[in-house]
C-alpha positions as CSV (number, residue, x, y, z in Angstrom):
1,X,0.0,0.0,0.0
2,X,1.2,3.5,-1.1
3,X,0.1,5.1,1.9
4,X,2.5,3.2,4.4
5,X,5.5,3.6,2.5
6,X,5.0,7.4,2.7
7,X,3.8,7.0,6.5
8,X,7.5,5.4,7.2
9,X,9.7,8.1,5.4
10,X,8.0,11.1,7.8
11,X,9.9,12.1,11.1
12,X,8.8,10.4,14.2
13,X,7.1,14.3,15.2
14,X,4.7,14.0,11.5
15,X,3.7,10.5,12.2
16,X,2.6,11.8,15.7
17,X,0.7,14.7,14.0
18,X,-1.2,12.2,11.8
19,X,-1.7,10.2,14.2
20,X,-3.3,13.2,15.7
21,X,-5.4,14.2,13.0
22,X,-6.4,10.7,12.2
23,X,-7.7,10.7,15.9
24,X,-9.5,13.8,15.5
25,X,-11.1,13.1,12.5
26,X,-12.5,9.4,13.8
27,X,-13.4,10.8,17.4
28,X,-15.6,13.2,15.7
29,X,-18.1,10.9,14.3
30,X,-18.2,8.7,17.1
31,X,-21.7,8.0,16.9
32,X,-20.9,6.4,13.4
33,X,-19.2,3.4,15.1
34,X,-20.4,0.7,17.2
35,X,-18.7,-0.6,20.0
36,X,-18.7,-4.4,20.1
37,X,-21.1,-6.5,22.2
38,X,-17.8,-8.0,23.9
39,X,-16.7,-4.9,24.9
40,X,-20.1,-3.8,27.2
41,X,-19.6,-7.3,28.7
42,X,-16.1,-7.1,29.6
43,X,-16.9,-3.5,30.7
44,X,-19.6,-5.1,33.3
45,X,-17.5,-7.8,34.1
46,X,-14.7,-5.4,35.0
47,X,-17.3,-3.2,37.0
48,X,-18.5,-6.5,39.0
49,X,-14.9,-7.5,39.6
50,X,-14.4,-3.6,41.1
51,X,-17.7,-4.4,43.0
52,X,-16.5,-7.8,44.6
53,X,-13.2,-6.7,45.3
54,X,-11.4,-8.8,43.2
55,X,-9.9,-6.3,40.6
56,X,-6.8,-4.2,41.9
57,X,-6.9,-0.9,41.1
58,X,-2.8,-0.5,39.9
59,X,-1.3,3.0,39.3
60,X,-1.0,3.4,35.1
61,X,2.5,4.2,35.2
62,X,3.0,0.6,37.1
63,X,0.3,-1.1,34.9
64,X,2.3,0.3,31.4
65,X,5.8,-1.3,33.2
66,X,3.9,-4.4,34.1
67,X,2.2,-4.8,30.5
68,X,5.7,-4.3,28.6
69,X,7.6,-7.1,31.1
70,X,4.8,-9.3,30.2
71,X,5.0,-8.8,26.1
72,X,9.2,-8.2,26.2
């Protein structure tokens, strides 16, 4: 696809601003897209989780370092 070879010759600080815009345009129309079933269940399962003190509530910062050890 064109499109990705032009996306991987722009600066690291260009790819960030389409990445922006891209954002921005897709955000706007949000009530144009769907989320999927899955994602209200998991949402509710999460929320009973919270509600049975089960789920830990972890700092993001901690949760980000936790994720990347887990995926390295």
């Amino acid at each position: 696809m064109e499109i990705l070879q032009e996306i991987k010759r722009l600066s690291h600080i260009d790819k960030l601003r389409v990445m922006e815009a891209l954002w921005k345009d897709l955000s706007g129309d949000e009530e144009k897209y769907d989320s999927p079933a899955w994602h209200e269940d998991t949402l509710k399962e999460t929320e009973n989780r919270m509600n049975d003190g089960i789920e830990e509530i972890v700092d993001w910062d901690i949760a980000k370092k936790n994720l990347r050890k887990q995926f390295e």
